[in-house]
Legacy VTK file of the C-alpha trace (Angstrom):
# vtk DataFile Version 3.0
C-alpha trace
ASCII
DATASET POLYDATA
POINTS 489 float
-31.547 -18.294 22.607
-30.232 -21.475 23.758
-28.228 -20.719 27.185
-25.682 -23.424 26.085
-25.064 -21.789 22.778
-24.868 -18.230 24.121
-22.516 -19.537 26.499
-20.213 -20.930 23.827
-20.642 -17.642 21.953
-19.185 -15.612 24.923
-16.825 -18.393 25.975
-15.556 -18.367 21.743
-14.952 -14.151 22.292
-13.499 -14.339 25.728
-11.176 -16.751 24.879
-9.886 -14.209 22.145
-9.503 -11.243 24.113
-8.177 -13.276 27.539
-5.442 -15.240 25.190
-4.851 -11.973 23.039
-4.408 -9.655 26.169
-3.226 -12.050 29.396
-0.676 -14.415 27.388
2.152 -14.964 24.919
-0.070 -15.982 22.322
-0.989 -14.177 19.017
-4.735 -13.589 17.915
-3.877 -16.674 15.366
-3.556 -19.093 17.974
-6.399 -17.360 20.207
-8.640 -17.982 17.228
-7.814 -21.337 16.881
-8.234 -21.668 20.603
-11.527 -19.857 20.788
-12.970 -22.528 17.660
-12.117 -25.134 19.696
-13.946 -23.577 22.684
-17.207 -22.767 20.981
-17.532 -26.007 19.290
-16.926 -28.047 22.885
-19.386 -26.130 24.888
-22.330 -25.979 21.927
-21.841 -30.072 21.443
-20.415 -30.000 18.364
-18.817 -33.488 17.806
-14.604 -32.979 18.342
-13.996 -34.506 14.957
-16.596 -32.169 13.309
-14.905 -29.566 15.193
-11.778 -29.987 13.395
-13.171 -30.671 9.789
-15.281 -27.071 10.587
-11.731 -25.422 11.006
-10.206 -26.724 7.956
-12.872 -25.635 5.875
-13.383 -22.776 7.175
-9.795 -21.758 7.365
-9.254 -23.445 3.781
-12.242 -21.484 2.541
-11.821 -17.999 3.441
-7.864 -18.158 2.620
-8.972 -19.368 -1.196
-10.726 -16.758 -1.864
-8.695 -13.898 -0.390
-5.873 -15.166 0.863
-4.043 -14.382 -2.566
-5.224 -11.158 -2.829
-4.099 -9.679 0.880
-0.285 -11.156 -0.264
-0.355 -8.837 -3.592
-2.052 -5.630 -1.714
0.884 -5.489 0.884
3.303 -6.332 -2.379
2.274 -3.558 -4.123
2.493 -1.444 -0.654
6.195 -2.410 -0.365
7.333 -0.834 -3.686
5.229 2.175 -3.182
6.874 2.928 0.454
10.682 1.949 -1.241
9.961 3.665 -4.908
9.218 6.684 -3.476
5.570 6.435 -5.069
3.752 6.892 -2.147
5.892 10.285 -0.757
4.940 12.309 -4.661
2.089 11.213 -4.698
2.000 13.061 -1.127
3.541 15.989 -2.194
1.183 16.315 -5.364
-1.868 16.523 -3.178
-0.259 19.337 -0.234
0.196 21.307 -3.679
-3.169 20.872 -5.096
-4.444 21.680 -1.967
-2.720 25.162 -1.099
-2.002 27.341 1.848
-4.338 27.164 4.413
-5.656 24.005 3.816
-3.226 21.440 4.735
-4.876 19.341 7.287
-7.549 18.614 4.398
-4.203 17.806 2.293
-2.426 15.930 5.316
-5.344 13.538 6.207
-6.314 12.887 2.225
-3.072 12.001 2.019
-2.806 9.777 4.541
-6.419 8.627 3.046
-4.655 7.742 -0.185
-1.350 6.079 1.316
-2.971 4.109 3.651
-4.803 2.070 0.974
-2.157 -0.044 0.027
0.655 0.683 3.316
-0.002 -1.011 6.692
-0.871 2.488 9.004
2.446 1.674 11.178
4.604 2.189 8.484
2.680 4.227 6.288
2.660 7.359 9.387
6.266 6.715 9.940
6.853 7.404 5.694
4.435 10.295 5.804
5.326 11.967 9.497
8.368 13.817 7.597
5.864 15.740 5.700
3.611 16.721 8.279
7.091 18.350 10.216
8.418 19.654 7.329
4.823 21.607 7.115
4.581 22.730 10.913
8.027 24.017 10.599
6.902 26.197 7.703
3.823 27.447 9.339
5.922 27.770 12.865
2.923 25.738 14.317
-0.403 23.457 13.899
2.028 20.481 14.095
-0.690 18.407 15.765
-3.516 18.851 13.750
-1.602 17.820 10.608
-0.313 15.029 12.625
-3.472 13.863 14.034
-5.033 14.314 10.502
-2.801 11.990 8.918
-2.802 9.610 11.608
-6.781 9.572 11.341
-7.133 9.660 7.420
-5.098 6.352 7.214
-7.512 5.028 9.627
-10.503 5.598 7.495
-9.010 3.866 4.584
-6.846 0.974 6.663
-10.174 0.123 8.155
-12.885 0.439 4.912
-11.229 0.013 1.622
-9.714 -3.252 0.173
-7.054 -4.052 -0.114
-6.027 -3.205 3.227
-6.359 -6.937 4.494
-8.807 -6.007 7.171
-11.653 -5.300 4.944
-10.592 -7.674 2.107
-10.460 -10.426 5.240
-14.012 -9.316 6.052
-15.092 -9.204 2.949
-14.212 -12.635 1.975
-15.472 -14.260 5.152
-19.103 -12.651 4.833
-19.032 -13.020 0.969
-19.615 -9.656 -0.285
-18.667 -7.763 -3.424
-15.336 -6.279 -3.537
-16.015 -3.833 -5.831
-19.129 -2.601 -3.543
-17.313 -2.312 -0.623
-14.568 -0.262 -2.293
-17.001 2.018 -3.790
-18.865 2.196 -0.475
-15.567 2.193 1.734
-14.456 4.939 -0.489
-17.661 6.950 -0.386
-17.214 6.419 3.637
-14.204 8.225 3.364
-14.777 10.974 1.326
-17.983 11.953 4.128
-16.160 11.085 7.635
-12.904 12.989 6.154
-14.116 16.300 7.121
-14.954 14.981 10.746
-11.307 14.632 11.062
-10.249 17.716 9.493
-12.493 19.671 12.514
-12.008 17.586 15.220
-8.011 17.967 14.407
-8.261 22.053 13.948
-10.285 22.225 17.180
-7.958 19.738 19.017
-4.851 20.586 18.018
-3.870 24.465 18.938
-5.388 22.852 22.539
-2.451 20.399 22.694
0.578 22.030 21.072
1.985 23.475 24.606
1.872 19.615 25.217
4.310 18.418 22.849
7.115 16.578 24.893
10.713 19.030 24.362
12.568 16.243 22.402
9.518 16.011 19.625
8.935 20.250 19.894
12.615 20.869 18.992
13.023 17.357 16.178
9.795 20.092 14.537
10.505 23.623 15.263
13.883 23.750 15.808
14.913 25.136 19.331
11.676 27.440 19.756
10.630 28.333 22.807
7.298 26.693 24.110
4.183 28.361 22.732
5.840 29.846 19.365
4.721 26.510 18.086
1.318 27.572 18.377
1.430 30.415 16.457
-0.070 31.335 13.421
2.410 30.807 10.109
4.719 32.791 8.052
3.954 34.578 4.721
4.240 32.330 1.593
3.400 29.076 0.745
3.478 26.023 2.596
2.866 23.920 -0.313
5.481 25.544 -2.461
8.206 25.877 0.444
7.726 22.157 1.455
9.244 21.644 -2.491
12.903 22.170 -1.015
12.687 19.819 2.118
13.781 16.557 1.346
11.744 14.265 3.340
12.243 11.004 1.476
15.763 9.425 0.265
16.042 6.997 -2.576
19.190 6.171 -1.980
18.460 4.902 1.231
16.180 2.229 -0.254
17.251 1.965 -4.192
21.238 2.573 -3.509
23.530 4.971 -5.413
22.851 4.993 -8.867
25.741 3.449 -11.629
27.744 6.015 -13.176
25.639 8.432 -15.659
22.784 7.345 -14.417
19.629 9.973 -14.181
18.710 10.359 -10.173
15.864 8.217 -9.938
12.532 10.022 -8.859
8.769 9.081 -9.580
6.034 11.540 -10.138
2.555 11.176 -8.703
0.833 9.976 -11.641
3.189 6.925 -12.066
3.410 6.635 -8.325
-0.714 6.306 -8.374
-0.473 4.205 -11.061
-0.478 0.634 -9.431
-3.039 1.448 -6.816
-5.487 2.901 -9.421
-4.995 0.802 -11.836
-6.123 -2.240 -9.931
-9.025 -0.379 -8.164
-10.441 1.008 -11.558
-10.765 -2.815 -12.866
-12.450 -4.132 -9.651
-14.934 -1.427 -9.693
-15.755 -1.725 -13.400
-16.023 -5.432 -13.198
-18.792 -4.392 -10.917
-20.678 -1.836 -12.538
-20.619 -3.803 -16.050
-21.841 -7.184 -13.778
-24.887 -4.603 -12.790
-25.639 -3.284 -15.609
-25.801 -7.244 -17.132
-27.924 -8.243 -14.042
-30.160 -4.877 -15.078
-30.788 -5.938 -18.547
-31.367 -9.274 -17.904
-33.434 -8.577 -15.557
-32.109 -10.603 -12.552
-31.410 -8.082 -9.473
-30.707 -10.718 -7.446
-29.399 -14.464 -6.792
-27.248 -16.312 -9.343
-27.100 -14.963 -13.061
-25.733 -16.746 -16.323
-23.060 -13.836 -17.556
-23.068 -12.124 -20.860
-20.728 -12.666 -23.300
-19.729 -9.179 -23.208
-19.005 -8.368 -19.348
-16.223 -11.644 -19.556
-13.342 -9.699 -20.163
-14.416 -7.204 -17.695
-14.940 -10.005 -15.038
-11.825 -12.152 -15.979
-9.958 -8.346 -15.886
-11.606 -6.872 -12.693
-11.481 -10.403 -10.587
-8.730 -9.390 -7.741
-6.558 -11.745 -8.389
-5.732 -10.795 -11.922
-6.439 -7.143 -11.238
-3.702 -6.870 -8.211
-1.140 -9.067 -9.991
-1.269 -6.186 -13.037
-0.845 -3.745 -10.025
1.958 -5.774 -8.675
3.949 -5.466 -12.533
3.195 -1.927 -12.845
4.563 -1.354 -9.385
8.309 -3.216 -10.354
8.640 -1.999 -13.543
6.889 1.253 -13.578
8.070 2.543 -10.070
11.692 0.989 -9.826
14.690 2.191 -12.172
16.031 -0.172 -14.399
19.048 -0.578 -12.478
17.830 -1.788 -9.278
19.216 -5.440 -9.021
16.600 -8.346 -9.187
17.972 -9.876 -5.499
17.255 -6.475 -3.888
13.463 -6.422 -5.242
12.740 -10.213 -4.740
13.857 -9.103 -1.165
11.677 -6.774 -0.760
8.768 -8.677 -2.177
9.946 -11.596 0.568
10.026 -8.553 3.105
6.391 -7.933 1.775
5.031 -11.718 2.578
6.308 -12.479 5.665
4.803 -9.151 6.865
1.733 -10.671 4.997
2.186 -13.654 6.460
0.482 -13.156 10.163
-2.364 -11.240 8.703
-3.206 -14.148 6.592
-3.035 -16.683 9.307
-5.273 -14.561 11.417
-7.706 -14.392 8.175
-8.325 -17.597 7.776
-8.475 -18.422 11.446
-11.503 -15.706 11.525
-13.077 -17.720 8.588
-12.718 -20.817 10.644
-14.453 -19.591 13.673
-17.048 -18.500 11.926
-17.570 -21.723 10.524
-17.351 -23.401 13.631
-20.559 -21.089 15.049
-22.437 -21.563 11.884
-21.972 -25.810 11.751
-22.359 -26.009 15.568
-25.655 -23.936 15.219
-24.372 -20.864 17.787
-25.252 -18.695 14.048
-28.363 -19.421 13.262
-29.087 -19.504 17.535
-27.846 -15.871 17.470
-30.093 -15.019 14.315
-33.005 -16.272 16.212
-32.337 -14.074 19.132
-31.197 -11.124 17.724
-34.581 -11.397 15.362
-36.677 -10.965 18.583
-34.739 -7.586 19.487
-35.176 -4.103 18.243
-31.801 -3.863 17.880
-31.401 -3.564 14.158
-29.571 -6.734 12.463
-27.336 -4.517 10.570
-25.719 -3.018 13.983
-24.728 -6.655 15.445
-21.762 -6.258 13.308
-20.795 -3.399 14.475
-21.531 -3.720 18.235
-19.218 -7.048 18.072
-16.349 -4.855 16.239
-16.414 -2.160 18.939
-16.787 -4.493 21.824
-14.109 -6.373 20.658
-11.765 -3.709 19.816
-12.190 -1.679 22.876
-11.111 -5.103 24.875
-8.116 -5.934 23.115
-7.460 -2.963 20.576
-6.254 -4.469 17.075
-8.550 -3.007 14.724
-7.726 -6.012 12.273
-8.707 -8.702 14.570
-11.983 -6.759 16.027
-13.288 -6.514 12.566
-12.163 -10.198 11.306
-14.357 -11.573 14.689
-17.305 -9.443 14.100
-17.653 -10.666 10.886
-16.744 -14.245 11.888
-19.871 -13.928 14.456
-21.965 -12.125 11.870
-21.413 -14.764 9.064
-24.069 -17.097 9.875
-26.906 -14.379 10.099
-26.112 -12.581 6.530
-28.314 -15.200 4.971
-30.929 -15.514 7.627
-31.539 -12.079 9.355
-30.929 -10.926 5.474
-28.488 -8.282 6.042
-26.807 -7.018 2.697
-23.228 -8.435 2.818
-21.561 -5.330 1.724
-23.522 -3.366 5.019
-22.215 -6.075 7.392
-18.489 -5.717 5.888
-18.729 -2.051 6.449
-20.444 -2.076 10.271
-17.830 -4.645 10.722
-14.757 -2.054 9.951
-16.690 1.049 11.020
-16.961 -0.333 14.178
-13.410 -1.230 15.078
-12.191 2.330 14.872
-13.781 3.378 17.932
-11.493 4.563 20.587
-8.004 3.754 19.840
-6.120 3.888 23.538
-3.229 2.045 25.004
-3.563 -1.599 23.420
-2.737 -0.594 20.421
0.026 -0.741 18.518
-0.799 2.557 16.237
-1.583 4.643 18.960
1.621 4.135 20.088
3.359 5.014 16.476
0.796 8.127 16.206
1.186 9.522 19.931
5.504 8.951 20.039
5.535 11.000 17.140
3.422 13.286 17.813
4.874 13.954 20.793
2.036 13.665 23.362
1.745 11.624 26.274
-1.035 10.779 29.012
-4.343 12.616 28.966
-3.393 14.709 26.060
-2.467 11.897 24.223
-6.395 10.246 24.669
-7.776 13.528 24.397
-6.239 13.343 20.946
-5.600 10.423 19.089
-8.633 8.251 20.890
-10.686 11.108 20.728
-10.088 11.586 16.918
-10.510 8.042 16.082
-14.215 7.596 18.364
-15.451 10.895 16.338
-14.968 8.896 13.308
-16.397 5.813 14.578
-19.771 7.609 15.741
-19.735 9.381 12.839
-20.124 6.148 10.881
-23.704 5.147 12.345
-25.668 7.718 10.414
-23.712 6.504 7.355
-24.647 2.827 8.505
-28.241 3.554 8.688
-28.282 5.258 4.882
-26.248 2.162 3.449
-28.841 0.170 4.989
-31.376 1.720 3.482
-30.071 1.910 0.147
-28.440 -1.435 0.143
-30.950 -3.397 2.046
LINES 1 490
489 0 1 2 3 4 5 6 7 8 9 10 11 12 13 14 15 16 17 18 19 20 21 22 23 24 25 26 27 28 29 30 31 32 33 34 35 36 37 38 39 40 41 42 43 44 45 46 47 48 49 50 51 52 53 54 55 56 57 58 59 60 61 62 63 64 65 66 67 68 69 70 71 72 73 74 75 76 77 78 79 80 81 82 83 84 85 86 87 88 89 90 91 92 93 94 95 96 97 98 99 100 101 102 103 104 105 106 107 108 109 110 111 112 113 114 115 116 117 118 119 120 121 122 123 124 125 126 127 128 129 130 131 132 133 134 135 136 137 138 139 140 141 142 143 144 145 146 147 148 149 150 151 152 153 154 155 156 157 158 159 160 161 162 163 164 165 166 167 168 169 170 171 172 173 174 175 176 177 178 179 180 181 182 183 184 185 186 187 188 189 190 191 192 193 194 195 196 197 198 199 200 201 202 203 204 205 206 207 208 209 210 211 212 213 214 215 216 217 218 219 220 221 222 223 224 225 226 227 228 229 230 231 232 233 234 235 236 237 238 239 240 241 242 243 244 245 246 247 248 249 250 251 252 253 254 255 256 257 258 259 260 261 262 263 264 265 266 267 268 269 270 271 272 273 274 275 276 277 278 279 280 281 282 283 284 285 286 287 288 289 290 291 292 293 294 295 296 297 298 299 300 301 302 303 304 305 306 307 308 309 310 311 312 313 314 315 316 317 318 319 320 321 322 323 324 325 326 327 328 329 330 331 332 333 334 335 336 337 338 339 340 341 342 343 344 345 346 347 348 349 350 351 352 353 354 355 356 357 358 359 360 361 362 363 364 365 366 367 368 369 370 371 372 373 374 375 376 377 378 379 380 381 382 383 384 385 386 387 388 389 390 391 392 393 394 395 396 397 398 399 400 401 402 403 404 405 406 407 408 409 410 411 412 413 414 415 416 417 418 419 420 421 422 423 424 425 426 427 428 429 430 431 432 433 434 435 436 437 438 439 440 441 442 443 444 445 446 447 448 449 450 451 452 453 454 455 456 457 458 459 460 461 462 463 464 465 466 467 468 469 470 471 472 473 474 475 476 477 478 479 480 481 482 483 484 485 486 487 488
């Protein structure tokens, strides 16, 4: 490879961990920065520099851009309808006594989907006490099996924007990365359901007094530990409130019914959405089957329009959006308080999508200043399989400067130029992409912090458990990698 264009390729990603890490500026801006930096030192001209960030950063927002802003939307009303908390409760009671890590983390599997992590463990923690102080212990393994389920799907199923962000940027199906994030899931789940039962009885003499008493009540260190009462979890957990309407919706007007939602409506305008996506892309390959085109561009059927018109994101998250208002809320919320929340919604949106389309302009800038196809050329003379690059940059990255988000937006900014050439399958390059920025969650970022704080643990214990749980997952994911591959490649 070209020593000046490897340089610019390191100077690009040390630019966006130094700025990221060392400064006041936000991974936006260290993007931006790091474009800027690549296309100097490869000899890009400065004006094409510039045009290759507006297109790029034009680009990538048109095609997802929309899409991330309705996701967190629909996230919103879920958190404040109370959607997301019965839908909780439904699966802790399908999943019985005994078995409520496997509950805990499929729940936090299932929340996580549409809910940022931060504030999805903060809605969910409630649950995971109200549990422990059931059982009189095993507080940390729920915890940590929460935590780490809304990790698996924050990092590999749209629309969470990380993976929609990657997605668009490398191109690839949506549908086949939520079936394949999904099917990710479903296999790494019981990794951390063990790693949490094996972990967690180690750690709960650990749990700082303020957090052991906020659980247990005031129990004396070690009765924590212990094993749990007779009866139910599940069924107990029925009479603990852990989530207020009032506090969100307000009281009620006068002979109104107390507004609750049941887990069926509360799934309704996640699954909803999903179902479309996915059968938009099953009915696109059966067409492609039939007509015998496997591959490349294909003149549609008259029959799979509605599906693809139906199942396009756009259309299938704004339905999700309108089931979520006037499905989830009561009748009498007022209009101001749910455009506020919606507004609440975007700006929270709003950084993600800058740092989105900043990723799609980087990427750009290495693939018109010819650092891409450079790096395809080198990496093509290595053993080192093309389908790992991906997720080598995501764990690099993340390790130096922790967001998960912006570790798998760069990997697949680098790794956007080689899909065509090295001829890795797009959908296997989203997923090394977010597979590889779990990997060792420690002090740099923000969600270790929300996980650790209320889980009470602090220094040593704290790695031994929450970045511990989340590298399990990540080297878990290899194997996985390698069968996608092979399937999908």
């Amino acid at each position: 490879m070209d020593i000046q264009l490897l340089l610019a390729l390191v100077a690009g990603i040390a630019a966006i961990v130094v700025l990221v890490l060392r400064t006041r500026l936000d991974a936006f801006i260290a993007l931006l920065i790091a474009c800027l930096v690549t296309g100097v030192i490869a000899g890009h001209s400065l004006t094409g520099i510039i045009d290759s960030i507006t297109a790029g950063f034009g680009s990538t927002l048109g095609s997802i851009g929309i899409v991330i802003g309705l996701g967190v939307a629909i996230g919103k009303i879920l958190e404040v309808s109370g959607g997301a908390d019965a839908m909780a409760r439904a699966f802790l009671r399908a999943f019985g006594k005994g078995r409520e890590e496997w509950a805990m983390g499929s729940v936090g599997s299932l929340v996580s989907i549409p809910v940022f992590c931060d504030s999805g463990y903060v809605i969910m923690n409630p649950l995971a006490r109200s549990i422990a102080r059931v059982k009189r212990g095993g507080y940390v393994a729920l915890a940590l099996a929460l935590g780490c389920g809304m990790t698996l799907t924050h990092h590999m199923v749209p629309p969470t924007p990380g993976p929609l962000a990657a997605t668009g940027i490398l191109g690839a199906d949506l549908g086949l990365v939520i079936v394949s994030g999904l099917i990710f899931t479903v296999i790494l789940l019981p990794v951390v359901v063990v790693y949490a039962r094996w972990v967690g009885p180690t750690l709960e003499d650990r749990i700082i007094p303020e957090v052991r008493e906020a659980v247990y009540g005031l129990v004396p260190a070690g009765v924590g530990a212990a094993a749990g009462t007779s009866g139910s979890s599940a069924d107990s957990l029925a009479d603990t409130e852990t989530y207020d309407p009032a506090r969100h919706l307000g009281t009620p007007p006068e002979g109104a019914k107390p507004h609750r939602v049941g887990a069926l409506l509360g799934a309704l305008p996640l699954a909803v959405p999903l179902l479309l996506i996915v059968l938009n892309t099953v009915t696109a390959a059966v067409d492609r089957s039939q007509q015998g085109v496997l591959s490349g561009d294909y003149e549609a059927s008259d029959w799979t329009v509605p599906f693809a018109f139906l199942g396009n994101p756009v259309v299938a998250l704004v339905i999700g959006a309108i089931l979520a208002v006037y499905v989830l809320l009561p009748r009498w919320t007022p209009r101001s308080k749910v455009q506020g929340w919606l507004a609440d919604a975007a700006a929270s949106a709003g950084l993600i999508l800058l740092i989105t389309g900043a990723g799609g302009a980087f990427g750009r800038v290495l693939r018109d200043s010819g650092v891409g196809d450079a790096l395809a050329e080198a990496i093509a003379s290595t053993p080192l399989p093309a389908f790992l690059v991906p997720f080598v940059i995501a764990t690099l990255v993340r390790i130096a400067q922790g967001s998960g988000t912006v570790a798998m937006i760069t990997a697949a900014s680098v790794t956007a130029p080689l899909v065509g050439t090295l001829g890795i399958n797009p959908v296997v390059a989203v997923l090394a992409c977010t597979t590889g920025s779990m990997v060792f969650s420690y002090f740099n970022d923000s969600y270790f912090w929300v996980v650790t704080r209320f889980t009470g643990l602090e220094g040593t214990a704290a790695l031994k458990a929450w970045s511990g749980i989340t590298t399990a997952v990540w080297a878990g994911s290899i194997p996985l990698l390698v069968i996608l591959n092979l399937v999908l490649g």
